[in-house]
C-alpha positions in Angstrom: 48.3 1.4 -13.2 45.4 2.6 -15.3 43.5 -1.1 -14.2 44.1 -0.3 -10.6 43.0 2.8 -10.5 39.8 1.5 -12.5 39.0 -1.7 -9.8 39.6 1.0 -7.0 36.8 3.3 -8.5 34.8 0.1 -9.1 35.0 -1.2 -5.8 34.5 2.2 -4.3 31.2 2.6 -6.5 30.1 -0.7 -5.1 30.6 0.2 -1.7 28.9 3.1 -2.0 25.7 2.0 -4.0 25.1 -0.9 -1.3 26.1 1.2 1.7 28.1 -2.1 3.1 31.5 -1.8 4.4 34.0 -4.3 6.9 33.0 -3.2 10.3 35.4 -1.6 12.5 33.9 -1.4 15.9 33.7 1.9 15.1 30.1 3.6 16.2 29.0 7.0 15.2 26.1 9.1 16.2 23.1 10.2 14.1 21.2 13.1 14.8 18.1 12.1 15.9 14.3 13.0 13.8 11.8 12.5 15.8 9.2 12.9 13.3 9.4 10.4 10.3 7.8 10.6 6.9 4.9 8.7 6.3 4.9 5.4 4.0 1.2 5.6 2.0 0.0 2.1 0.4 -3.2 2.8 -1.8 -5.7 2.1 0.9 -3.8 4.5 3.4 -3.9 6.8 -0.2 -7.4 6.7 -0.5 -8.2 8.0 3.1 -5.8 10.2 3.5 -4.8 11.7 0.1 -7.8 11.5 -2.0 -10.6 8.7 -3.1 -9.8 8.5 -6.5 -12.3 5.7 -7.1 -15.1 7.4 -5.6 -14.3 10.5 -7.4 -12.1 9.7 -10.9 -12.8 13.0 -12.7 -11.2 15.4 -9.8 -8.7 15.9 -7.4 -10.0 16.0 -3.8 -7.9 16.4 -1.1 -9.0 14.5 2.1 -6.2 16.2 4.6 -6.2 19.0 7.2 -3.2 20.0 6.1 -1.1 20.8 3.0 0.8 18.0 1.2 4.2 17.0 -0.1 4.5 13.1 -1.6 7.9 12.0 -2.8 6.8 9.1 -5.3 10.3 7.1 -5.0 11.9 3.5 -5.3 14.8 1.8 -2.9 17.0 1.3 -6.0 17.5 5.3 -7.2 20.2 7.0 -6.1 18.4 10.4 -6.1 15.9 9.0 -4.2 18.6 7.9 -1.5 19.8 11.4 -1.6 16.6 13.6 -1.2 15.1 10.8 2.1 16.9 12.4 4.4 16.5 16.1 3.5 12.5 15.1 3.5 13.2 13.9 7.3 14.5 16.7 8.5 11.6 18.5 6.9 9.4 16.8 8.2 10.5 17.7 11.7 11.1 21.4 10.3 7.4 21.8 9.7 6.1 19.4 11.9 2.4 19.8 12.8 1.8 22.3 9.8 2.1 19.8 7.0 2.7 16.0 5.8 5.4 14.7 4.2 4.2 11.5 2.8 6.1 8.8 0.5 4.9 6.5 -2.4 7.2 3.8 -3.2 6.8 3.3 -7.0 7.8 0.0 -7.3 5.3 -1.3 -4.6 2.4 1.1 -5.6 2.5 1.0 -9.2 -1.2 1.4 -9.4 -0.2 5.5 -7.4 2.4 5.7 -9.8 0.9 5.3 -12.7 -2.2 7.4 -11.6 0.4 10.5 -11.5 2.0 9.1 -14.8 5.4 8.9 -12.6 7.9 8.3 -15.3 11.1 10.2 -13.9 12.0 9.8 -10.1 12.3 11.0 -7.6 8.7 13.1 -8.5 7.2 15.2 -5.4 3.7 16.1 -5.4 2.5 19.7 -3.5 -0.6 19.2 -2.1 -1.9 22.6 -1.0 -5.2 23.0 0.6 -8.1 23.8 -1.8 -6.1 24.1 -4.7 -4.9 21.4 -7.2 -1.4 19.7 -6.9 1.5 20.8 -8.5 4.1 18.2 -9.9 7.8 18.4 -9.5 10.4 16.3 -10.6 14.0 15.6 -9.4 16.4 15.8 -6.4 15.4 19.4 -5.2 17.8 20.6 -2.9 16.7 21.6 0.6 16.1 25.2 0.4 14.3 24.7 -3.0 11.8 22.4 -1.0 11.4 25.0 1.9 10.8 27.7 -0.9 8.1 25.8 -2.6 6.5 24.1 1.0 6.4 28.3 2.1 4.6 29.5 -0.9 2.9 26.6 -2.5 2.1 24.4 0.3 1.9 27.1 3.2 1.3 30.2 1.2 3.8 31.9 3.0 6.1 34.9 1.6 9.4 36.0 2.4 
């Protein structure tokens, strides 16, 4: 009984980590986000973010709006768990900031840059002001605290 149990939790695991199941003509609905998150390589970094080759020694940010960049990778489960909060953020405070996103494993020149060791790692990019590093799975109103006063300077 105790095996069972175990190769049903198995089998349940794998499901879940690779999201594929036996179709069953089934379809559901999604609410629809207009507004995505934007993928940055490191040339779309360097125009958008900051030119850290033209300027090493400091942080300058190039945008005309405040910043948040969630450094990820497709494999982390946290990663898959946060992506979809950040969407609906994104539409949330469309217009007043970006929501950009760094895949670590493609841009490990970025991620090395930020000394990205833990992910998911989100970077606040507020205007005029240095970023600020956080690390983890925040949970949406955690991210809507910190975009209002860090990112938006915004208080309650």
């Amino acid at each position: 009984m105790k095996k069972l149990l175990f190769i049903l939790l198995m089998a349940g695991l794998a499901i879940a980590c690779t999201g594929q199941t036996k179709s069953d003509n089934t379809k559901t609905t999604k609410k629809e986000v207009k507004v995505k998150t934007i993928e940055l390589n490191k040339i779309d970094f360097l125009e958008k973010v900051a030119n850290y080759e033209a300027n090493p020694q400091e942080f300058n940010y190039l945008g005309d709006k405040p910043a948040l960049i969630d450094f990820y990778a497709d494999w982390c489960g946290p990663c898959k768990a946060i992506a979809p909060v950040l969407e609906e953020l994104a539409a949330e405070y469309d217009g007043e900031i970006y929501i950009y996103k760094i895949n670590t494993e493609e841009q490990q020149e970025l991620a090395a840059l930020f000394g990205i060791r833990s992910i998911p790692s989100l970077l606040f990019v507020p205007m005029g002001e240095q970023p600020q590093m956080a690390q983890g799975a925040l949970p949406k109103a955690t991210l809507k605290e910190a975009i209002n006063k860090v990112l938006l300077k915004k208080e309650d």
